[in-house]
ZAVO-366757 format. One record per atom (N, C-alpha, C): z, y, x. Coordinates in steps of 0.05 Angstrom, whole numbers, plus 5000, padded with zeros to 4 digits. Each point is the difference from the previous one (the first is absolute). Layout:
ZYX ...
END
This chain:
028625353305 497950175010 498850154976 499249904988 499550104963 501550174989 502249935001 502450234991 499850225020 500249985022 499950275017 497650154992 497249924993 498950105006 499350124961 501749844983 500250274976 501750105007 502450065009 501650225012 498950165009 497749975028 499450305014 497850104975 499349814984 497850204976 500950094979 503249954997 501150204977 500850115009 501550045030 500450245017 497350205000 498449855002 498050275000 499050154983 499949804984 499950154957 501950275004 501949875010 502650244996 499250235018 499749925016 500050225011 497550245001 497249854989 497750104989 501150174974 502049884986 499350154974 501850305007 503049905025 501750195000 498650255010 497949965023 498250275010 498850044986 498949894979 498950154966 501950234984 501549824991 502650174993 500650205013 501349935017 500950205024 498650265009 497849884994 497650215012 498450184967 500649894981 499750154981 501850204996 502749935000 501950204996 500050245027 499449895019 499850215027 497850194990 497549914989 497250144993 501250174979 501650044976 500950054980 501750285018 501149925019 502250145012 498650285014 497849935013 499150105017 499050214985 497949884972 498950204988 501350264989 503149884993 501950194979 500750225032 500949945025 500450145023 497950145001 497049875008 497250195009 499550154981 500850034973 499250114980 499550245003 498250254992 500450274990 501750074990 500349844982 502650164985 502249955006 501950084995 503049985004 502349705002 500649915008 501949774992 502050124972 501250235003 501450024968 498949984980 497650005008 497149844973 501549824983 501149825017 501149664994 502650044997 502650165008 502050054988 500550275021 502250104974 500150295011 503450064995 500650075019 503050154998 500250185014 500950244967 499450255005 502150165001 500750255020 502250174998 500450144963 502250045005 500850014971 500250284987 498250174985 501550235000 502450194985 501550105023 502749934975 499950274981 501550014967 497950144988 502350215009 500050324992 499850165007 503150044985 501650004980 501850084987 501949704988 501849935023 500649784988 503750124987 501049804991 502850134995 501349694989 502250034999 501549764994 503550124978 498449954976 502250084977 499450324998 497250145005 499950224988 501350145029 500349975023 500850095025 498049945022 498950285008 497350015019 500849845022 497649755009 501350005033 497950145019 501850145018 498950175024 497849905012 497249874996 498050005013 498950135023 501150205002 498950305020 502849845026 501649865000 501749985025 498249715009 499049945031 497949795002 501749815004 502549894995 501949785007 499449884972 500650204981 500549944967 497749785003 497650265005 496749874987 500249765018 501049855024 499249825010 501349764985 502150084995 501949814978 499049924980 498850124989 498449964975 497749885002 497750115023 498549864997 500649705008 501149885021 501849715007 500049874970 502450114992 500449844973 497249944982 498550244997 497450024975 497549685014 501349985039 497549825011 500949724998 502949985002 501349755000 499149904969 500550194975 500549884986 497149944979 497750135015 497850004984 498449795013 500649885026 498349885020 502149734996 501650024992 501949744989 499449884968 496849925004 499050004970 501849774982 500549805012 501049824982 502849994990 500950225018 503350114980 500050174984 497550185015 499450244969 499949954983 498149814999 499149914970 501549934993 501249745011 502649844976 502150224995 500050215016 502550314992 499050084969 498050085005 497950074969 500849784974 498949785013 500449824979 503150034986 501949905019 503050064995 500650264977 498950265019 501650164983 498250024978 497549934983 499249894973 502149834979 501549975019 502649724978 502250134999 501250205030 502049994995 500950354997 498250125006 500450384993 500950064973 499049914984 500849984970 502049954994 501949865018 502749984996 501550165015 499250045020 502250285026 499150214987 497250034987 500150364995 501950094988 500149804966 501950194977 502850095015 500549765020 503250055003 500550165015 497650115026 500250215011 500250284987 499149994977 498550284987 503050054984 500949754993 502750014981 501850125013 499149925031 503750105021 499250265015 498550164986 498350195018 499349965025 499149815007 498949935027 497250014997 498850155026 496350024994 499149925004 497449874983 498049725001 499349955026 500150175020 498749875032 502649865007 502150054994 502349735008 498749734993 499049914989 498349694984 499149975031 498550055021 498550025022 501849835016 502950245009 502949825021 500249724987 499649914974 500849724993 497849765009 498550205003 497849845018 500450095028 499850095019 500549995023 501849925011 501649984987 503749784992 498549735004 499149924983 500349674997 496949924991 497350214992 497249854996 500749844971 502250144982 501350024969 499749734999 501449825016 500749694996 503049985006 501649794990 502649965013 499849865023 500950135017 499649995037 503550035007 500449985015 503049935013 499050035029 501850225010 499550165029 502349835019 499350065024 502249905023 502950024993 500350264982 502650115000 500849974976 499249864994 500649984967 499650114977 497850125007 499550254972 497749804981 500349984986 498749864976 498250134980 497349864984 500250104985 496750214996 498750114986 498850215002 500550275003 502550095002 501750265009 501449955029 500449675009 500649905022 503450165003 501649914977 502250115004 502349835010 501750145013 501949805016 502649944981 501049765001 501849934990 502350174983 500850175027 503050254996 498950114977 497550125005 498950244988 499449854965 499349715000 499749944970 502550004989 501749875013 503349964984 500750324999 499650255021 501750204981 498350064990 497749944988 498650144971 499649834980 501849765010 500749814965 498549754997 498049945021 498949854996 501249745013 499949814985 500549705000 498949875037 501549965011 498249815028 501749845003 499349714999 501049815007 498649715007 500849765003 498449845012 498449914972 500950024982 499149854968 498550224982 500450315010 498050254979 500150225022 497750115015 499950225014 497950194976 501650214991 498050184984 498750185018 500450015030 497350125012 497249944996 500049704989 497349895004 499450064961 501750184985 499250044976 498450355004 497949994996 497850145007 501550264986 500350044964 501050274995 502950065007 501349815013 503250105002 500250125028 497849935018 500650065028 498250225001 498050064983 499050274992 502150195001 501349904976 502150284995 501650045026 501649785010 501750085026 498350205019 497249945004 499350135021 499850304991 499949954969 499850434998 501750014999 502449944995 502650125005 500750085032 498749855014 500250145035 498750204994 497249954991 497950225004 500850274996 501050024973 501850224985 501450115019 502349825009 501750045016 499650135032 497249955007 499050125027 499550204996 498650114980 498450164989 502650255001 502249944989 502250194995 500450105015 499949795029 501850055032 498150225016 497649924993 498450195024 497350104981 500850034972 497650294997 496749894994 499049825010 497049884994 500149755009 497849854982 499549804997 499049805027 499450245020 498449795024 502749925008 501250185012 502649965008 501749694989 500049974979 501349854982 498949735005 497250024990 497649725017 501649975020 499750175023 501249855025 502649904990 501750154998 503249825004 499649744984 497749974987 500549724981 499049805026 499250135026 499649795022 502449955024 500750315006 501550045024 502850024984 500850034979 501850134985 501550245001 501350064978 500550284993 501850115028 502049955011 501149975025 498850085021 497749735007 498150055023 497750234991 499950114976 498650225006 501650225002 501850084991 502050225004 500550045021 500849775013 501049995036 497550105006 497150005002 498750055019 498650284992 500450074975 499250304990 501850075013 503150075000 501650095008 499750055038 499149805008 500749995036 497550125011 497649964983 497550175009 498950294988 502750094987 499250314988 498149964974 499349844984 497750104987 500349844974 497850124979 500649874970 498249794997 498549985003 496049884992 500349775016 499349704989 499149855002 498750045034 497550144987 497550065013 500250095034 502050134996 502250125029 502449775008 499549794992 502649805013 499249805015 501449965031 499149785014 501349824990 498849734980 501549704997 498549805016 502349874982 499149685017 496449934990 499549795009 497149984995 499349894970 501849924993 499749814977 500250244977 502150175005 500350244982 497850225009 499050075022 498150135001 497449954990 499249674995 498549964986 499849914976 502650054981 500349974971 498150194986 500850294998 497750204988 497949864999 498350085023 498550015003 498249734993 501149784997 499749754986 499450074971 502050104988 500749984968 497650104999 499650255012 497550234991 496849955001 499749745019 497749915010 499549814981 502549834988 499249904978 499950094974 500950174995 500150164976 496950094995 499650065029 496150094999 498649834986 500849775016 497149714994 501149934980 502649924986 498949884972 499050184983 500550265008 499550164982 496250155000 499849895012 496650045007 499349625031 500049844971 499549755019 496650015012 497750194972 498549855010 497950275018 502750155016 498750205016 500649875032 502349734983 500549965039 498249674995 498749984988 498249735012 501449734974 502150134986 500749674980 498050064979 499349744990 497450024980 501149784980 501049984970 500549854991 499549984968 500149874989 499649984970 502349994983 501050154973 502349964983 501749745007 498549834991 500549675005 500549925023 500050155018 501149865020 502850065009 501950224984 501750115005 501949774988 503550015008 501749864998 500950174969 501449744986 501050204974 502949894995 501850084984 501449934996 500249794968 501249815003 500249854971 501750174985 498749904981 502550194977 502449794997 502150094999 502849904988 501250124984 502349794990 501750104986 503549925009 501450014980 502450055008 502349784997 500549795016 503349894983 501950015011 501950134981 503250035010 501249804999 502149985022 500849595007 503350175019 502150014979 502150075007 501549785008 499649725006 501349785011 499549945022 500749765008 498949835018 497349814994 498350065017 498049805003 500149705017 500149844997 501649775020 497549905018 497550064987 497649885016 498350184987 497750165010 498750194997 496449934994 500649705014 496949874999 499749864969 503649874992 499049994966 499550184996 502250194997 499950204979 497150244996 497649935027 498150015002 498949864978 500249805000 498349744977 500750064974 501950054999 501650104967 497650234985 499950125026 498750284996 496849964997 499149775001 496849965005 499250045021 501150065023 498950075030 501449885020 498550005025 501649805019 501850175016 501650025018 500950105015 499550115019 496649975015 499350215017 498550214989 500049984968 498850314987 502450154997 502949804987 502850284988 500150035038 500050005019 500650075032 498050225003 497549974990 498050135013 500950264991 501150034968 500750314987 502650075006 501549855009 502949985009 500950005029 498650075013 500349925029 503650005009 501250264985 502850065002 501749725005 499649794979 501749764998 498849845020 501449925017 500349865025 500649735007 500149864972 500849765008 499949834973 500949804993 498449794976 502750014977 501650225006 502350024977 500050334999 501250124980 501250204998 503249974994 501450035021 502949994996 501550084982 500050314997 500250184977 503549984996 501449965016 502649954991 501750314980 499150125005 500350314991 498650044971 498649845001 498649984962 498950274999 497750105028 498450214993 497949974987 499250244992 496950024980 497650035022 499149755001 497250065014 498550034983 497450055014 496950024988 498849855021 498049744987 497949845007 498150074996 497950075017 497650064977 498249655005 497750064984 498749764990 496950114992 498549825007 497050054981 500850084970 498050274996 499950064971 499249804982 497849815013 499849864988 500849754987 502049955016 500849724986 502449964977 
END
């Protein structure tokens, strides 16, 4: 009888304090609703305005056609209202632009290409349904005929400046086939093929004038929306400090024309363990380097050790 009858009185504690609670937060609620002022008071999401002259590699895009502008704005809402990928996008390309620019600038490719390697892969090694790998997200075929190493023990897709270069060698190469750079962007989605076939069957040259698939119809207009916001982060809402950006370590270089038989010593040899030589190496794939061919790699390594 005793026990029951502290039961119904911590039942009622409870449930005294929960209509307290309960009823504070409803009072809280009511006030921010009854208010004069506005609820966007308390958060606000705002249409975006898109700026007036955008272009992608020095090539105007048509704002004045309202399909374009709707394209664009989509991408500019997805990707500014998607705060916590922005940012880490920002952060990213702080570490890793410094290394895609020179090589772009070297293969005459124009600095807004750095943008597709992010809308590719968010400049991490990512591996797609279909096999494209990598921060250029390139497929297998396409690394072996431009020389690069893929196999189960060294994929040089996942080597950040080598799969740089492969991709300006398409880029170059699109660039040849059809005349401007937007054009070219796309085939690096639909490919050089699937855009010819469909310039060809729908009369027309321009991007801008082509019915694609959705994924290719919203490449541009992706690249471009991001090209905006990192490039003016703190007009679309990111707010951040030097220090908070991602950097790259400095390294340096060792040439290792043999076989490595275990990679986690030869880590220890080196003063470092084996998930730092992986972290700058992502390329090597496994706890040996085979090397039966007695090629000249490059490891890199902390400068400092």
């Amino acid at each position: 009888m005793d026990k029951s009858i502290k039961i119904l009185g911590l039942i009622a504690i409870i449930s005294v304090s929960s209509i307290f609670i309960f009823g504070v937060k409803s009072d809280s609620l009511k006030k921010v609703l009854n208010s004069d002022k506005n609820t966007s008071e308390y958060y606000q999401i705002k249409a975006l305005q898109i700026p007036e002259n955008l272009d992608f590699a020095g090539e105007r895009v048509p704002l004045e056609k309202p399909d374009i502008k709707e394209r664009i704005d989509k991408e500019l809402l997805v990707n500014t209202y998607w705060q916590s990928n922005g940012l880490l996008l920002i952060k990213r390309a702080n570490k890793y632009f410094p290394i895609i620019e020179p090589i772009l600038k070297k293969n005459g490719i124009p600095d807004d290409f750095k943008y597709l390697a992010v809308i590719e892969s968010g400049l991490q090694n990512v591996i797609s349904s279909a096999g494209a790998t990598g921060f250029w997200q390139i497929m297998p075929e396409t690394a072996k005929e431009n020389k690069l190493e893929v196999n189960s023990n060294v994929d040089e897709r996942y080597h950040i400046e080598k799969s740089t270069e492969v991709a300006c060698k398409y880029l170059n190469k699109a660039k040849n086939r059809f005349g401007n750079w937007t054009l070219a962007a796309a085939s690096y989605n639909a490919g050089m093929a699937g855009i010819s076939n469909k310039l060809e069957a729908q009369y027309v040259s321009d991007y801008y004038d082509l019915l694609v698939a959705d994924e290719t119809k919203r490449y541009l207009p992706r690249i471009i929306a991001i090209k905006e916001i990192l490039s003016n982060p703190e007009k679309y809402g990111f707010l951040f400090e030097k220090e908070d950006l991602y950097h790259e370590v400095p390294t340096k270089i060792i040439e290792v024309d043999t076989t490595i038989t275990n990679i986690a010593s030869f880590s220890k040899n080196l003063g470092i363990n084996y998930m730092v030589l992986k972290l700058h190496n992502p390329w090597l794939r496994e706890n040996t380097l085979n090397n039966s061919s007695k090629k000249l790699y490059e490891i890199k390594i902390p400068e400092n050790i």
